[in-house]
N, C-alpha and C positions, 0 to 999 in steps of 0.2 A: 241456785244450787241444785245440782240433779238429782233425782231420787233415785235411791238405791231401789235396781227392782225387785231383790230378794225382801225389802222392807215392802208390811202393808204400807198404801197411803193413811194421809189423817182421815177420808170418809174411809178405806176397809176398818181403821182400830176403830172409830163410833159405832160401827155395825159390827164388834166383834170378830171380822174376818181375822183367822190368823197367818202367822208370817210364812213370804211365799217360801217352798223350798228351790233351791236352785236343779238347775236339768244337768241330768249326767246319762251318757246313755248307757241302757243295761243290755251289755250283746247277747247275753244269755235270753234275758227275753225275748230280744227280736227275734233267737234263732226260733226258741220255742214258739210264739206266736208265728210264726211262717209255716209251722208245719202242721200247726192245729188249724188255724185258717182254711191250708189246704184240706186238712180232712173234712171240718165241718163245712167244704163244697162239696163234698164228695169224691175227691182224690185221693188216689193212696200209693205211696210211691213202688211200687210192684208197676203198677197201671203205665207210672212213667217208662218204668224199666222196660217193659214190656215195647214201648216204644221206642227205645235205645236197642234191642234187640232186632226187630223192625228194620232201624236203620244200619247194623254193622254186621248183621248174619251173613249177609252174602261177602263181605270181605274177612272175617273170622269164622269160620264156621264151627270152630270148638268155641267159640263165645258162651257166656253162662249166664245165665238169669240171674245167677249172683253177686257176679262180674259189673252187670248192668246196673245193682239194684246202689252197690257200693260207689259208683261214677256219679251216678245222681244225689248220693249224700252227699259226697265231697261238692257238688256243684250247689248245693242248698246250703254247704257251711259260710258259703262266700255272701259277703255282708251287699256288694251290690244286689245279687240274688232275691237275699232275703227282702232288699227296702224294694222292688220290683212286683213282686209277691202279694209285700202287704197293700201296698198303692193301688195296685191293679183289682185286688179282688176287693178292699174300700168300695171304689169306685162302682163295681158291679153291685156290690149289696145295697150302696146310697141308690143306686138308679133302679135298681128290686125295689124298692121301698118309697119311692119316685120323692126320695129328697134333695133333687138336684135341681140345680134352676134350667129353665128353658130356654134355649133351644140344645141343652147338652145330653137332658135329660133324657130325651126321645130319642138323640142319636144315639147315646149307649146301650137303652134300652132296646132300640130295634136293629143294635150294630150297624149302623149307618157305612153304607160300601164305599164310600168316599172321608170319614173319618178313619183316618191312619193312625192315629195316637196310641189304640192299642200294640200294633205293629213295632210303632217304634219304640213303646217302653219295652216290650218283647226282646228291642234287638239290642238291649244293654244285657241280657242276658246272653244269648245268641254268641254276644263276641269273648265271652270271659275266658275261650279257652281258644282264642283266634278267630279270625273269618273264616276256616273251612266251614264250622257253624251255620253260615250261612247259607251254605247250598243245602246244607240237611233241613235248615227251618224252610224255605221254600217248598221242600219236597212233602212235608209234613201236612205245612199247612192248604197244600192243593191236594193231597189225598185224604186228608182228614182220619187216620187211620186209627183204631181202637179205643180209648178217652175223647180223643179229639173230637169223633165220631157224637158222641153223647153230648160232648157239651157246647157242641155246635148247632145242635137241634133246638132249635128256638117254640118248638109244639110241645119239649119238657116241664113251663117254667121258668125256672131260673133263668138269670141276664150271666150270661157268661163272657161278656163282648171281649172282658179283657184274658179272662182265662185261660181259655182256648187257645190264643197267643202266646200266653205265658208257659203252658204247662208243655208246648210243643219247643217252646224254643230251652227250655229244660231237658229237655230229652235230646236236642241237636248239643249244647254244650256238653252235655253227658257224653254223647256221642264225639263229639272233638276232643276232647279228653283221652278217650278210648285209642282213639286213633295215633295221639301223640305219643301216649304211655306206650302203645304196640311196636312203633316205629323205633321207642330210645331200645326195649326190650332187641329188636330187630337186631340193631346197631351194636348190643353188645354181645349176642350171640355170634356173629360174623368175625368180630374182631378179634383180629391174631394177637396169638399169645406174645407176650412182650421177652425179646432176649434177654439175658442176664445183661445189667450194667446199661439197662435201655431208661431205668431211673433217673 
């Protein structure tokens, strides 16, 4: 007969363990954990914006810092995002604290240039709003430009292996976003008035 897993076993009820509750996920909390996570790295999402700006100033130039800040909340409301986020910056704070086994440990901590793992959990972000994404993350992360700049500096402290990845490929999907929202905008300011009886 199989044991029910929500039921302690007979050794949890001898030791007074009580009964398991079952798992349900609370989206609410993942969002919120996503965002305090990031703070308490020292991110703040302006920082990103800032880097969405970076990237789409030369092809908007009324673009707003506003604009930019609202593209990266809508890309932070998205649950792939969020489980990306918390995975990644785990990962750094276990190898901060060198509770990883070896031989991962050393790669995360000294961001090992041929471990890509950061990369690719980055580019589950990256595509949420398409592969243009992807030329913006590329550009990002060879220029390293504002945040990236900081948390890429390995003489600060902190293991940032996966961060840095992360927080750039958040500002390319912010940025892919921008671009698509721009383009429907485009599309319906061009578009001829419809004749009567065109219904």
């Amino acid at each position: 007969m199989m044991q029910n897993p929500e039921q302690p076993t007979p050794k949890e009820e001898k030791m007074g363990i009580p009964e398991r509750q079952a798992y349900s996920l609370n989206s609410r909390k993942v969002a919120e954990a996503t965002r305090s996570w990031l703070q308490q790295r020292g991110v703040q999402i302006e920082e990103i914006a800032e880097l969405v700006l970076f990237l789409q100033k030369k092809y908007y130039p009324g673009l707003t810092m506003e604009e930019c800040i609202h593209n990266v909340e809508k890309v932070l409301e998205k649950r792939e995002v969020q489980n990306a986020v918390l995975t990644g910056i785990q990962l750094d704070v276990l190898a901060e604290e060198g509770k990883l086994l070896s031989p991962l440990q050393e790669m995360i901590k000294n961001d090992e240039g041929l471990y890509g793992v950061d990369e690719i959990l980055a580019l589950s972000i990256v595509n949420v709003y398409g592969s243009i994404g992807l030329t913006n993350f590329g550009y990002v992360d060879k220029l390293k430009p504002g945040v990236l700049e900081r948390l890429n500096d390995k003489n600060l402290g902190p293991v940032h292996t996966f961060l840095d990845d992360i927080v750039g490929a958040i500002a390319s999907a912010a940025s892919s976003r921008i671009a698509h929202n721009k383009q429907s905008e485009r599309e319906v300011e061009i578009e001829l008035p419809k004749e009567p009886g065109d219904d």
